[in-house]
N, C-alpha and C positions, 0 to 999 in steps of 0.2 A: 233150552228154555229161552224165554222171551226176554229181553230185556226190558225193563220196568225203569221207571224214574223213583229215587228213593222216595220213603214215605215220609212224611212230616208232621208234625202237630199231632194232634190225636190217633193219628193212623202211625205214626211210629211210635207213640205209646201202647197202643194196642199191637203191636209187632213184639214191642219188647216185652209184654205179660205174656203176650203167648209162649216168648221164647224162653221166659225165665220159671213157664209152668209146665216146659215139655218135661214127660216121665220119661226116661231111657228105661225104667223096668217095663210101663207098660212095652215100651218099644220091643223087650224081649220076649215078654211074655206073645204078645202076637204075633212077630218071628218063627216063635218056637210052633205057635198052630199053626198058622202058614204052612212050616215046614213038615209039619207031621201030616199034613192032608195032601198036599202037592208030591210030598218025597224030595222035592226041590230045593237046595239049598240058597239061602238070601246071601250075598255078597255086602252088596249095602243096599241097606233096608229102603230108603225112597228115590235110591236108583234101579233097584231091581221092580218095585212094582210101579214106578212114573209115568212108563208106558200102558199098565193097565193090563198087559196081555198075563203077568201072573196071577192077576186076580184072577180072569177069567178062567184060568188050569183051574183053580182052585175050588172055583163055583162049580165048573165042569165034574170035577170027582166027587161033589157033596152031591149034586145032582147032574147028569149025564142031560146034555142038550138048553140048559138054561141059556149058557150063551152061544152064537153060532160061532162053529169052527176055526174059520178064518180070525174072531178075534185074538184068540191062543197064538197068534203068530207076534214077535215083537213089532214094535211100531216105534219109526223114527224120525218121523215128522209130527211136529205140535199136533196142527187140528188131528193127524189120525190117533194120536196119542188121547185128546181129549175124547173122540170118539168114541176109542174104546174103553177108556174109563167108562163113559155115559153108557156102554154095551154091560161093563162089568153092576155098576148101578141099579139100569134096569132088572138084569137075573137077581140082584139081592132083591130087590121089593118081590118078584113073582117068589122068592125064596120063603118069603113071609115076613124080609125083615120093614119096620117102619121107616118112615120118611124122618121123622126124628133122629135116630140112629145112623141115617148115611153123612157122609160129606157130598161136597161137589166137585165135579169137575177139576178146577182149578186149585183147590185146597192140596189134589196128589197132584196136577203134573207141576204144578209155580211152588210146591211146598207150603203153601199159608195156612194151614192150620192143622201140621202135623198131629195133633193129640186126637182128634177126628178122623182123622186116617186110622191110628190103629189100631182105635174105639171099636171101627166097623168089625175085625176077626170076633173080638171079645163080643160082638152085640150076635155076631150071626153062629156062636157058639148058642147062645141064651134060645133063640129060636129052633133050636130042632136037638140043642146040647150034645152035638159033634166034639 
């Protein structure tokens, strides 16, 4: 990960709501679909998808070819890391899901707004009820 200068003033107040409103159930509850769609066990939950490339297994077994191949591989350099987040992204809109419903980029691999991250499982259940 990048290293950042701390945030101050309003932006570490908004650091601190986010962090005093993460849900560790939803954290499980998304986990648990993750893992029953992939067969893939999570380690630690936003180190194991940072990279991006588990999401992409995942999209790949809902629908076979949404993302290309090569993303499913781990990624361990930042830009290719955001990359494939933005590969795993794209396959959810063609998936059906809204632009509302996604995070970005940066939210999984810098961690800022974990509760959006694992919103997305629980939002792309709602679209096709996997």
């Amino acid at each position: 990960m990048t290293t950042r200068a701390n945030k101050s003033g309003i932006n570490a107040d908004m650091v601190k709501k986010r962090e005093a409103t993460y849900s560790h159930e939803d954290e499980g509850k998304a986990r648990g679909w993750l893992e029953a769609v992939s067969g893939e066990p999570i380690e630690g939950f936003f180190e194991t998808l940072k990279d991006g490339s588990y999401l992409c297994r995942v999209l790949n077994r809902l629908q076979p070819g949404l993302v290309p191949a090569k993303y499913e591989r781990p990624q361990s350099f930042p830009i290719r890391q955001i990359e494939t987040v933005g590969q795993y992204l794209d396959g959810c809109r063609k998936y059906g899901m809204e632009e509302k419903d996604l995070f970005v980029s940066v939210d999984l691999v810098e961690e800022q707004n974990k509760n959006m991250v694992h919103a997305v499982g629980y939002n792309t259940t709602l679209v096709h009820g996997v």
